[in-house]
C-alpha positions in Angstrom: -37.9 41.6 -17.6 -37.2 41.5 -21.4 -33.0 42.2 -22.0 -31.8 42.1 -25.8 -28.7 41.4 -27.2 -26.7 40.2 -30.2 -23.2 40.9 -31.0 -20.6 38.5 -32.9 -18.9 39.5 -36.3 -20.6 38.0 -39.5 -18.0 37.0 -42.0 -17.6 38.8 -45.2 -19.9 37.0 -48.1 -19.6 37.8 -51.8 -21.5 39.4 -54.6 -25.6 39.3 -54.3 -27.4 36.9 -56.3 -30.7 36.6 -57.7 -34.0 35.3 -55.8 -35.7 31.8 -57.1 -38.9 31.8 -58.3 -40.4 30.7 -55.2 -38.5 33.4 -52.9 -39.8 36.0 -55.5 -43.0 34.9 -54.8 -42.8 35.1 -50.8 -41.0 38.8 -51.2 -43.7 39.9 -53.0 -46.9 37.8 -50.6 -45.2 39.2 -47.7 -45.0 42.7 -49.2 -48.8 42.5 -49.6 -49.8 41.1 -45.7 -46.4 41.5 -43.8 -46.2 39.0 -40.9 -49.8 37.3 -42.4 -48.5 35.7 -45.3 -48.3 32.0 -44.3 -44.2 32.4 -44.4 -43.8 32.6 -41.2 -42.3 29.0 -39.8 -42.1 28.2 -35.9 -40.2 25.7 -34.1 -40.9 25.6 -30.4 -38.9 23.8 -28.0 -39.1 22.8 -24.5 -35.5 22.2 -22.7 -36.1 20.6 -19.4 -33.1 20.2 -17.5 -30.3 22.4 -16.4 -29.2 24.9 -19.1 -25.8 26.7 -20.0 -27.6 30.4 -21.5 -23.9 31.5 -22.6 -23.4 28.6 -24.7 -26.6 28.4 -25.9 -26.6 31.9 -27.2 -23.0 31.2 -28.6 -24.3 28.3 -30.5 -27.0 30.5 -32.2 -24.2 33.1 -33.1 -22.1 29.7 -34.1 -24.6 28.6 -36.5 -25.4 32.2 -38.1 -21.5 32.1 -38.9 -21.7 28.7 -40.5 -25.1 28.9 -42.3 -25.3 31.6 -44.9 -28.6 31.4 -45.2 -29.4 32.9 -41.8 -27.6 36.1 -43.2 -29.8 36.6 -45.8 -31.1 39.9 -46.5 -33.3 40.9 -49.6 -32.3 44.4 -51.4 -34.7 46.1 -54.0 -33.1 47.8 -56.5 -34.5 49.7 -59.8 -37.2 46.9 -60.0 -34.5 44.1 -59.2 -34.3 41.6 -56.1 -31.2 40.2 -55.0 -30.4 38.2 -51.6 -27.6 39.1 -49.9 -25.8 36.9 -47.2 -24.4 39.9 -44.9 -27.3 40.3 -41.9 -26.1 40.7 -38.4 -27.7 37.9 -35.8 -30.6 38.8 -34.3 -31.4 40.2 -31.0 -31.3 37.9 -28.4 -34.3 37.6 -26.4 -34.6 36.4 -22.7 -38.2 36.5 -20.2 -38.0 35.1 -16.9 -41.5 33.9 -16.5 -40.9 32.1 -13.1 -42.4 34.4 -10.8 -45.8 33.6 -12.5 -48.3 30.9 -12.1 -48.3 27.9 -14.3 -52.0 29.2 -15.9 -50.0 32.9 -16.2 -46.9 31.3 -17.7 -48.9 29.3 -19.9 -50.8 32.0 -21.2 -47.8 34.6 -21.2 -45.9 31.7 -23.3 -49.0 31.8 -26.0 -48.9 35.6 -26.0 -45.9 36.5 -26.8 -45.1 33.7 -28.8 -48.2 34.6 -31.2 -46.7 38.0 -31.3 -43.5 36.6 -32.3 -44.7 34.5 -34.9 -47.1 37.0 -36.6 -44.6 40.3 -35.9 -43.6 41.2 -39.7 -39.6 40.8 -40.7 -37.5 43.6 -41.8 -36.9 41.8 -45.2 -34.2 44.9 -46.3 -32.3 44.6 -43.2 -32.5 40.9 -42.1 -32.0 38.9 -40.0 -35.1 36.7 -41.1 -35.1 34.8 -38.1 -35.5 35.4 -34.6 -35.3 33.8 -31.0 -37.1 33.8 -27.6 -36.0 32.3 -24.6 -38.4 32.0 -21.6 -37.7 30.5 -18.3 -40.4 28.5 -16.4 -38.2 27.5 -13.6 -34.5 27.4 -12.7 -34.3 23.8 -15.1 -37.1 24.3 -17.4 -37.1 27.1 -20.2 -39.3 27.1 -23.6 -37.7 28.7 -26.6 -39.1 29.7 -30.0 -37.3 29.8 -33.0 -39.2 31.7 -36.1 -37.5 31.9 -39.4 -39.2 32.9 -42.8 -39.6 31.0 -45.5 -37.5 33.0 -48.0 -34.2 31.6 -46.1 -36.0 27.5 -44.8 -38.0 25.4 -45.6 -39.4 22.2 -43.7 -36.1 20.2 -44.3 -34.1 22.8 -43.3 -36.0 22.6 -39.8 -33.9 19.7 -38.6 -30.6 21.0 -40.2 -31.0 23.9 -38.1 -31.6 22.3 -34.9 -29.1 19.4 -35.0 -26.8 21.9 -35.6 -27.9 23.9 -32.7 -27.8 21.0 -30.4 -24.3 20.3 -31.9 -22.5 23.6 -31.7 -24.7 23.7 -27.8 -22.4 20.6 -26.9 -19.4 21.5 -28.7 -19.6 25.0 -26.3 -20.6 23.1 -23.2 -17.4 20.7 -23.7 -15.0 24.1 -24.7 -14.4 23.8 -28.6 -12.9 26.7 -29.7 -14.8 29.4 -32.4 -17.7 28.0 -34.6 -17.7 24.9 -36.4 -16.5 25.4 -40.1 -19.1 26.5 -42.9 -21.6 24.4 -44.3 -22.9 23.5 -47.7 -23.8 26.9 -49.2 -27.6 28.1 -50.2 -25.7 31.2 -51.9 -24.2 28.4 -54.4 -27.3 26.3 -54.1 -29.8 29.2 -55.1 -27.0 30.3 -58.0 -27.4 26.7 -59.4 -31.1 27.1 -59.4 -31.4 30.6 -60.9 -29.6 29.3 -63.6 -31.9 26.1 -64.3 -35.0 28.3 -63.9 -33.6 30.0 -67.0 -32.3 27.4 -69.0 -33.5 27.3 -72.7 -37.5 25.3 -72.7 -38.1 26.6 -69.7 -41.5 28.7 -70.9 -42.7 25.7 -73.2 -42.5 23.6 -70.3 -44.7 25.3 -68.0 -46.6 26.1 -71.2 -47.2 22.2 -71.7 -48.1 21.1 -68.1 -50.6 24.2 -68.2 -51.9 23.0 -71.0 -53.0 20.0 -68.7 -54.6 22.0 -66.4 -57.0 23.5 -68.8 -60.0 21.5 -67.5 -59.6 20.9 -64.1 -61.2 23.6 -61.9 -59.4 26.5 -59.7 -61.3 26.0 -56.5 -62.3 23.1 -55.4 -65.6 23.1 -53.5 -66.0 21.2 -50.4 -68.8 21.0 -47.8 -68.1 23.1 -45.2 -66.0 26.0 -46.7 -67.9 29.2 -45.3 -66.6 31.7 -48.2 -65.1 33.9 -45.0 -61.5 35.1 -45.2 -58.6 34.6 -42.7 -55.1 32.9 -42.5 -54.6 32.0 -39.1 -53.8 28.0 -39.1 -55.4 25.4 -37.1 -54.6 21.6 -37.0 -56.0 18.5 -36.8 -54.3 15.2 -37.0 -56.2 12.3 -38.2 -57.8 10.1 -35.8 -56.1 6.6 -36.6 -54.9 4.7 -34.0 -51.3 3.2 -34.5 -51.9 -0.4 -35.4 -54.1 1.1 -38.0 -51.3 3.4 -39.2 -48.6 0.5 -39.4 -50.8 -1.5 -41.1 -51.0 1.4 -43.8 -47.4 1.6 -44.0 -47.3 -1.7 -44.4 -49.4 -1.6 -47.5 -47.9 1.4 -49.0 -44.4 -1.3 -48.8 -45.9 -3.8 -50.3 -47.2 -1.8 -53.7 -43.9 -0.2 -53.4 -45.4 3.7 -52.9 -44.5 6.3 -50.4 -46.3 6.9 -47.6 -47.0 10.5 -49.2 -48.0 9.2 -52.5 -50.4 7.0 -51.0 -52.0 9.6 -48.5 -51.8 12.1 -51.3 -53.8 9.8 -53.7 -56.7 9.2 -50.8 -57.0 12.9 -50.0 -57.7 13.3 -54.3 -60.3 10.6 -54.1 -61.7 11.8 -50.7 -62.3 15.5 -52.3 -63.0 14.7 -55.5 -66.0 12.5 -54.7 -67.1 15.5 -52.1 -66.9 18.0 -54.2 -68.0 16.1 -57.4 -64.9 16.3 -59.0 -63.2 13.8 -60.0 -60.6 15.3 -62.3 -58.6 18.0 -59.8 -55.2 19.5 -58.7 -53.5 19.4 -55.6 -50.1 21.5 -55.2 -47.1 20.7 -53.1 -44.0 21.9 -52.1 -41.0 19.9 -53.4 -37.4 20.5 -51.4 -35.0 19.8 -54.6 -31.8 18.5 -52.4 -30.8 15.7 -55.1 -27.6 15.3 -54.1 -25.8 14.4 -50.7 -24.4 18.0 -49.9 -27.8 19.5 -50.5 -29.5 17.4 -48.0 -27.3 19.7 -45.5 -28.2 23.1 -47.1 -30.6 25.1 -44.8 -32.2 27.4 -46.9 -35.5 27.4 -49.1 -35.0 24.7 -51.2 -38.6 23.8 -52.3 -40.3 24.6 -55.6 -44.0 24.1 -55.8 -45.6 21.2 -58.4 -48.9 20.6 -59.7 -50.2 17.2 -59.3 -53.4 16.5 -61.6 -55.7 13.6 -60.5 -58.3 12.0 -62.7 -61.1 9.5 -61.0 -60.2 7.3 -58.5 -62.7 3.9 -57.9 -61.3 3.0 -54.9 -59.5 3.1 -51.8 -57.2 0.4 -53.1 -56.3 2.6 -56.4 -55.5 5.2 -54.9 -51.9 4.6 -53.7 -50.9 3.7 -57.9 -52.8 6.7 -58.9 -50.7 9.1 -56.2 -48.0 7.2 -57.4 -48.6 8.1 -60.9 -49.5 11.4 -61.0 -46.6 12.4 -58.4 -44.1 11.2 -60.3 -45.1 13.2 -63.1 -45.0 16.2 -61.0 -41.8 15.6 -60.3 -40.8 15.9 -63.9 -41.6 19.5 -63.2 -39.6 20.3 -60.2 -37.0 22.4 -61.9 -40.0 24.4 -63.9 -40.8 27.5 -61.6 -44.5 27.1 -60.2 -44.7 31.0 -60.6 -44.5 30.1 -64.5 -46.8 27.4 -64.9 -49.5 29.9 -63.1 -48.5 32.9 -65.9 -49.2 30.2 -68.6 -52.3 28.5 -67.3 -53.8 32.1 -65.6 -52.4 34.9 -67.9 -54.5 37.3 -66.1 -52.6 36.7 -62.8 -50.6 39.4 -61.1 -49.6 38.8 -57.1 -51.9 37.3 -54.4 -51.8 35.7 -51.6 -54.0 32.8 -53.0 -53.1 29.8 -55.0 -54.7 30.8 -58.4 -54.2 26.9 -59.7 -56.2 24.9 -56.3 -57.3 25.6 -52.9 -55.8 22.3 -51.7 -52.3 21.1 -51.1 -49.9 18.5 -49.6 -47.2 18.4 -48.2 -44.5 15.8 -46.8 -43.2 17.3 -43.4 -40.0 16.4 -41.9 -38.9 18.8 -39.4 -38.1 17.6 -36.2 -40.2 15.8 -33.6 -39.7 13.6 -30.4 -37.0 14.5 -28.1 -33.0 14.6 -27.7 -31.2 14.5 -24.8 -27.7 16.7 -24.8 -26.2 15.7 -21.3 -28.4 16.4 -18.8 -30.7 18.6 -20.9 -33.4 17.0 -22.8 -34.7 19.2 -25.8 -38.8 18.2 -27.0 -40.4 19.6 -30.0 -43.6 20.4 -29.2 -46.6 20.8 -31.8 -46.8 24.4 -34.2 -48.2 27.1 -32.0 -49.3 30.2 -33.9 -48.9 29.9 -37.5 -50.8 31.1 -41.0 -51.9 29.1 -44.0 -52.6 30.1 -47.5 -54.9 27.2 -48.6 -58.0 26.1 -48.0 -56.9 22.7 -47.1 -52.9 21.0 -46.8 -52.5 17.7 -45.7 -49.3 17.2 -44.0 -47.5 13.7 -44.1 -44.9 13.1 -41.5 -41.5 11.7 -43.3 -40.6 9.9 -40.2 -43.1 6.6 -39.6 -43.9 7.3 -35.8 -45.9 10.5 -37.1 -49.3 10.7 -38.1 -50.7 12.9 -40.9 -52.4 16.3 -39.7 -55.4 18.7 -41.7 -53.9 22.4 -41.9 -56.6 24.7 -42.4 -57.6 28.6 -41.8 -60.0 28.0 -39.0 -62.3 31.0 -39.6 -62.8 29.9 -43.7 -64.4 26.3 -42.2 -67.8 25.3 -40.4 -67.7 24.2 -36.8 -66.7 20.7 -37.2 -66.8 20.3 -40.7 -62.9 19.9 -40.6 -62.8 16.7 -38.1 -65.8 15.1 -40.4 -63.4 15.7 -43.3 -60.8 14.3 -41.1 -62.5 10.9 -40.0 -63.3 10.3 -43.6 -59.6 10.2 -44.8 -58.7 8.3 -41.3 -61.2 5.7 -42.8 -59.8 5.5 -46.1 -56.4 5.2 -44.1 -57.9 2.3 -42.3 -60.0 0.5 -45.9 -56.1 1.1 -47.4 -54.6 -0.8 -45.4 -56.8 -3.7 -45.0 -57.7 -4.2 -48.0 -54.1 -4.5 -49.0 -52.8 -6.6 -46.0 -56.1 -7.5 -44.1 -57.1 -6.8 -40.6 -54.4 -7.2 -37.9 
């Protein structure tokens, strides 16, 4: 039985502001394949233990009090978009599944949370998030949180859920009425709205697509069928830990992120597939600079160009991520959607990345588990999800995390992902011997 409900108040919010860059260009990708975009995020959850649904449900309506972002709306006016912070919580949605088999439940749990994850948002109405709750025995549920990207990003994962789990154990122990606001996207996104257009802006982007001039659009690597399709799959690397510590331990060592390091071995890794040694790979950049942004939930993240030339080695490659990151970053507060009009002024809207077919990115939403009294709350890996690229590599922030391949399965060969994939695992491997030697 499926029941639905929301209720709760949302406060009052002022004046509508404009979009980012970025957000304009998910409005306007999820206007051209609604619910297929790639904007779709998921976090799924499995809660073993027992559970209180009334205070779970009032720490949802909690935390769509005290983040604005999980009010936001987006209105269309005379050619204008504006976000709004005034959307009413979404509906509640409860299944009990315990009547079923575990193969039944197991499936029934993939059905409906591929429908969830792929089910287009009403982007003029809000909410942009939305909730399912199904329960697999009396003490074990599985719940699926999807929000779109216009109002997270991956950082914003984790401020979500800790303050789910916090306002869930402030209900259980009987605080009174939701916790008080926190840091504001609405002041966030002003703040950003007005960099985007500061004065040397245009000349900017101008510049670093100046850079881009010779480096090609598409990157061809073996396997790539030519076929269409967004729906993700994932891989994670095959390196064992010991092998993954003693990359770590290299990256130390040279003084280079984990990211910039895994970033400058997938640039050598294509580049000598393909036969390309001069490339670009984007990724998404949250810009939380200071303290208080770090607890904005909200889509924070502008995207960055990061240009490559030849690599020799293995052992290079961590300075040469280092290098041309660090550049990129010197474009974070230059809107990606203006270095594409300078570089491609033929570009209109599409789904694709007109500068590369291959990204990064650094993930940190949460993993592992928590335990909230007697409860204890797991993140399990993405279920149904879409991807835009042809290939993202996905660095774990948190060192107990390996990297993963994100790729649309039907664009790929059988297999010719996972050969891609032990490749980079053996560059992990070369990295981090040749740096510290074999453990």
């Amino acid at each position: 039985m499926e029941r639905g409900t929301n209720g709760g108040e949302h406060p009052a919010d002022p004046a509508p502001v404009p979009l980012t860059a970025t957000q304009e260009g998910m409005w306007f990708a999820e206007r051209l394949d609604p619910g297929r975009s790639g904007y779709h995020d998921a976090v799924t959850l499995h809660l073993v233990g027992p559970l209180d649904l009334a205070a779970l449900r009032q720490a949802f309506l909690d935390c769509h009090h005290r983040h604005d972002a999980l009010r936001l709306r987006i209105q269309e006016r005379g050619g204008r978009l504006t976000q709004t912070f005034d959307a009413a919580p979404p509906t509640w949605r409860t299944q009990d599944l315990t009547g079923l088999a575990p193969d039944r439940q197991a499936a029934d749990c993939r059905r409906r949370f591929a429908l969830d994850c792929t089910e287009p948002f009403d982007l003029a109405d809000g909410p942009l998030w939305r909730t399912r709750l199904l329960r697999l025995a009396d003490e074990e549920h599985r719940l699926l949180i999807v929000l779109h990207h216009l109002m997270t990003d991956g950082w914003s994962h984790g401020v979500f859920l800790q303050s789910v789990l916090a306002r869930y154990g402030a209900r259980l122990a009987g605080a009174p009425g939701p916790a008080a606001p926190a840091p504001s996207f609405r002041q966030w996104a002003l703040r950003r709205v007005a960099a985007e257009n500061a004065p040397g802006i245009t000349d900017r982007a101008r510049q670093a697509a100046t850079r881009l001039r010779t480096t090609p659009r598409r990157i061809a690597l073996p396997g790539l069928t030519g076929a269409t399709g967004t729906r993700g799959g994932v891989l994670a690397l095959p390196v064992e830990p010991d092998d993954l510590a003693a990359f770590d331990a290299a990256c130390a060592s040279v003084r280079v992120s984990r990211f910039m390091a895994m970033t400058g071995l997938l640039a050598h890794l294509v580049g000598d597939l393909a036969g390309t040694p001069d490339l670009v790979v984007s990724a998404p950049v949250a810009d939380r600079l200071t303290p208080e942004a770090t607890q904005v939930l909200g889509c924070t993240i502008n995207a960055v160009p990061i240009r490559f030339g030849p690599i020799a080695s293995p052992a290079d490659a961590a300075a040469a991520g280092r290098a041309a990151v660090v550049s990129a970053l010197g474009l974070l507060d230059v809107p990606y959607r203006e270095i594409i009009r300078a570089a491609e002024p033929s570009f209109t809207t599409s789904l694709a990345d007109p500068l590369t077919n291959v990204s990064c990115e650094e993930y940190s939403s949460p993993r592992g588990s928590w335990r909230l009294g007697g409860l204890t709350v797991t993140a399990l890996p993405r279920g149904e999800f879409q991807t835009r690229h042809d290939l993202l590599l996905s660095v774990p922030r948190d060192p107990g995390g390996g990297p993963e391949l994100i790729y649309p399965v039907r664009r790929w060969q059988p297999d010719a992902v996972a050969a891609l994939a032990a490749r980079l695992a053996a560059l992990v491997r070369a990295f981090g011997h040749q740096v510290v030697g074999p453990r």
